[in-house]
C-alpha positions in Angstrom: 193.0 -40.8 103.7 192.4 -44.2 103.8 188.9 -45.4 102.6 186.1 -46.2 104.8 184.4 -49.7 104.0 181.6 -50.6 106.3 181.1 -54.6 107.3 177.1 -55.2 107.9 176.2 -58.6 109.4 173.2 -60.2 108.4 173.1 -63.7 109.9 173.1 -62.4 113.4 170.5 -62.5 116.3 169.9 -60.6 119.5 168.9 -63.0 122.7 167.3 -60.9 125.5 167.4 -62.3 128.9 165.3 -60.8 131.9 166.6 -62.5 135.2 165.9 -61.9 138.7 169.1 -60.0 140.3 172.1 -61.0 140.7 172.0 -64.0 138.6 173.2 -61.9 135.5 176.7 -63.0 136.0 175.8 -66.7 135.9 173.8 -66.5 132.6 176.5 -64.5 131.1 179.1 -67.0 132.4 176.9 -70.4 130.7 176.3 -68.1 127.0 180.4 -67.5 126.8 180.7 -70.9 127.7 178.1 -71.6 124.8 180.6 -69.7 122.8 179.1 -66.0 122.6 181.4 -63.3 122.8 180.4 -60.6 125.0 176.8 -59.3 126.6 175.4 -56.4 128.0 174.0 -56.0 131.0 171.6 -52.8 132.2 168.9 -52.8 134.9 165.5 -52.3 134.9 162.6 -52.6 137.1 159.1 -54.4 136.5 155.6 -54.2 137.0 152.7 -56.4 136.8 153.6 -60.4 136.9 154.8 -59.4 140.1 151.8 -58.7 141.6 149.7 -61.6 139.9 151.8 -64.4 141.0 151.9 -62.4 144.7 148.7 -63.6 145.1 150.3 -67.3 145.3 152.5 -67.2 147.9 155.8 -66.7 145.6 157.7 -63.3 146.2 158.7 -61.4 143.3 161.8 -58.8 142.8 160.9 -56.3 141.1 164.4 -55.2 140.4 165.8 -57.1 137.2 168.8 -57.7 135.1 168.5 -57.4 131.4 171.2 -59.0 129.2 171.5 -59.0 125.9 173.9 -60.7 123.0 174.7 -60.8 119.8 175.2 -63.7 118.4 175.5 -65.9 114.9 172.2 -67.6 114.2 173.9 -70.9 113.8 174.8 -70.7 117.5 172.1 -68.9 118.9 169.8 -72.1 119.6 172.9 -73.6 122.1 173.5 -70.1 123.8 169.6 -69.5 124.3 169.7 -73.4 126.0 172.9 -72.8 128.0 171.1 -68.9 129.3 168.0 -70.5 129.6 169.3 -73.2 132.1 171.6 -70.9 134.1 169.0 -68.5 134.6 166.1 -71.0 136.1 163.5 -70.2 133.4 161.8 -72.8 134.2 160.9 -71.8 137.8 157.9 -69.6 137.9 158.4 -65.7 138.6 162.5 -66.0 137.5 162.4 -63.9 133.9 162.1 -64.4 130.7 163.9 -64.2 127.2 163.6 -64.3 123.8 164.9 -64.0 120.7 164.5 -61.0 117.7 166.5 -61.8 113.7 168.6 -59.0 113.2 168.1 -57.5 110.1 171.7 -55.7 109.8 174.5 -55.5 112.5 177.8 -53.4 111.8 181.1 -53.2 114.1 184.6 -53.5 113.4 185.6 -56.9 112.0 189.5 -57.6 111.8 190.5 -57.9 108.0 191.3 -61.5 108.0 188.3 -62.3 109.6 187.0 -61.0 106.0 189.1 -62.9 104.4 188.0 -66.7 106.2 184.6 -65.2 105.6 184.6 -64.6 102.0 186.4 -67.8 101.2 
């Protein structure tokens, strides 16, 4: 039996984006074009901004899309730009995001992926 070798990632970041629905595919579309990989996508439903900024007029879903990515920390600054943008953060009541340092990641890396990596 071949031997097991686990590959742990430590210069990896998760971005989390909450955005109203039906925009997920856009932001998901903007981050791969920012050069991230893959995301996940899961819904959820939210309580309390909703009701504040009510008060002003704006209508708020309370149905959201959640996405999230992995991604390298020296391209995590042009995906979270590219996400933010796509998903009209900066119109009030749309989501919000952020960003949380992974401390360890582990998948399945392709052996010469290693190999560019070590060198």
């Amino acid at each position: 039996m071949p031997q097991r070798e686990m590959v742990v990632l430590t210069d990896a970041s998760l971005i989390t984006c909450v955005v109203q629905k039906g925009l997920a595919d856009e932001v998901v579309k903007a981050a791969q074009e920012g050069g991230a990989q893959g995301a996940t996508i899961y819904y959820g439903r939210g309580t309390g901004v909703r009701e504040r900024l009510g008060i002003l007029g704006l209508t708020i879903e309370a149905e959201k899309e959640v996405i999230t990515i992995m991604v390298a920390n020296d391209q995590k600054d042009r995906i979270f730009e590219k996400m933010y943008l796509a998903g009209q953060m900066d119109t009030p009541g749309m989501g919000f995001m952020y960003v949380t340092q992974l401390e360890r990641a582990a998948t399945y890396v392709p052996e010469e992926m290693i190999e560019k990596l070590v060198k």
